[in-house]
Every structure is written in C-alpha cells, then in structure tokens.
C-alpha positions as CSV (number, residue, x, y, z in Angstrom):
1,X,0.0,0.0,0.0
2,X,1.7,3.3,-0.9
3,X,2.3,6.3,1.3
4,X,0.8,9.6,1.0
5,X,3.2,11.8,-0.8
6,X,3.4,14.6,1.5
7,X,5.8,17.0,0.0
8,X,4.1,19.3,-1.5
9,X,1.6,20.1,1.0
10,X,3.5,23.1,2.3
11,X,4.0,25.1,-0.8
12,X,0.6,24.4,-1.8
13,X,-0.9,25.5,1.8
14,X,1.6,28.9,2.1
15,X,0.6,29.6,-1.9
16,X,-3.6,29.4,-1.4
17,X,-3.2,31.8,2.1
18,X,-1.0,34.3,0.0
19,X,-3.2,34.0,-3.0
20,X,-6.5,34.5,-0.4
21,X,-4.4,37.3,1.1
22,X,-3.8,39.4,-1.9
23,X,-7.7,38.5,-3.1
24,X,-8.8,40.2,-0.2
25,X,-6.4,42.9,-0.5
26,X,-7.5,43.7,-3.7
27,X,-11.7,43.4,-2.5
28,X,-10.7,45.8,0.5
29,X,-9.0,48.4,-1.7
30,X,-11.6,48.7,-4.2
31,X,-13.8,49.6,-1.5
32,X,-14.8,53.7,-1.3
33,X,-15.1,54.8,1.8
34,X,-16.6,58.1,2.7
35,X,-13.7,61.0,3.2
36,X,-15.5,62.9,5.7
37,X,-18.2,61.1,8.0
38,X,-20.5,63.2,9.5
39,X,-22.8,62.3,12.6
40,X,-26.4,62.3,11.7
41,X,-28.4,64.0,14.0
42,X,-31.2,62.2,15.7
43,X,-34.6,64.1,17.2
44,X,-35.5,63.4,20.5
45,X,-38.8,62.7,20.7
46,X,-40.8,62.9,24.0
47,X,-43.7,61.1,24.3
48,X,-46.5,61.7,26.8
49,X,-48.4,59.2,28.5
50,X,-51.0,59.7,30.9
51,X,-49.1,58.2,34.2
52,X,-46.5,61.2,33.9
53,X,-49.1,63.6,34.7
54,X,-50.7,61.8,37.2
55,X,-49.2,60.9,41.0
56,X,-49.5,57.3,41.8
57,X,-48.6,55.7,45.2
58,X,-47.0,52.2,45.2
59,X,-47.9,50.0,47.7
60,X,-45.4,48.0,49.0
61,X,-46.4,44.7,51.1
62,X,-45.0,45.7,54.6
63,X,-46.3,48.9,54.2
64,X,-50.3,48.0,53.8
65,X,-52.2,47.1,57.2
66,X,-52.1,43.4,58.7
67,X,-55.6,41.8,58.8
C-alpha cells in the first residue's frame, strides 16, 4: 500500500493563504469609503403618556395594614 506523498503540502498551503491574502487585498482596496463622516443627528422625541401627569402611590407589602 503506498504512502501519501506529502511533500508538497506546504507550498501548496503557504501559496492558497498568500493568494487569499492578496484577493482580499484587492476586494478591501476597491472599497470607497466616505472621506469625511459626518454624525447624523437624531430628534429626540418625548412622548406623553397619561401616568406622567398623574401621582400614583405604590404599595409596597409591609407597608399595607395586617388583617
């Protein structure tokens, strides 16, 4: 039964990584990015709702009379 021929396993590994590395070189630089980015500005919007203008009490357990 013959061996795997093993040999050429490294120069074919180290040649696919540099040939990814230069693909995605070439992707990244192809890429326009904006020169100046400017923040957009978001509105604040404030919604009422009817328990803001009211006063509520919240009960807690201890507080309320034993029966």
């Amino acid at each position: 039964m013959p061996q795997l021929d093993t040999s050429t396993w490294f120069i074919n590994i180290t040649s696919m990584i540099i040939t990814l590395f230069i693909m995605l070189q070439l992707k990244i630089s192809k890429h326009l990015y904006p020169y100046d980015p400017k923040l957009k500005t978001t509105k604040v919007t404030k919604y009422t709702t009817p328990w803001e203008s009211k006063w509520t009490k919240i009960y807690s357990l201890l507080s309320l009379p034993q029966q």
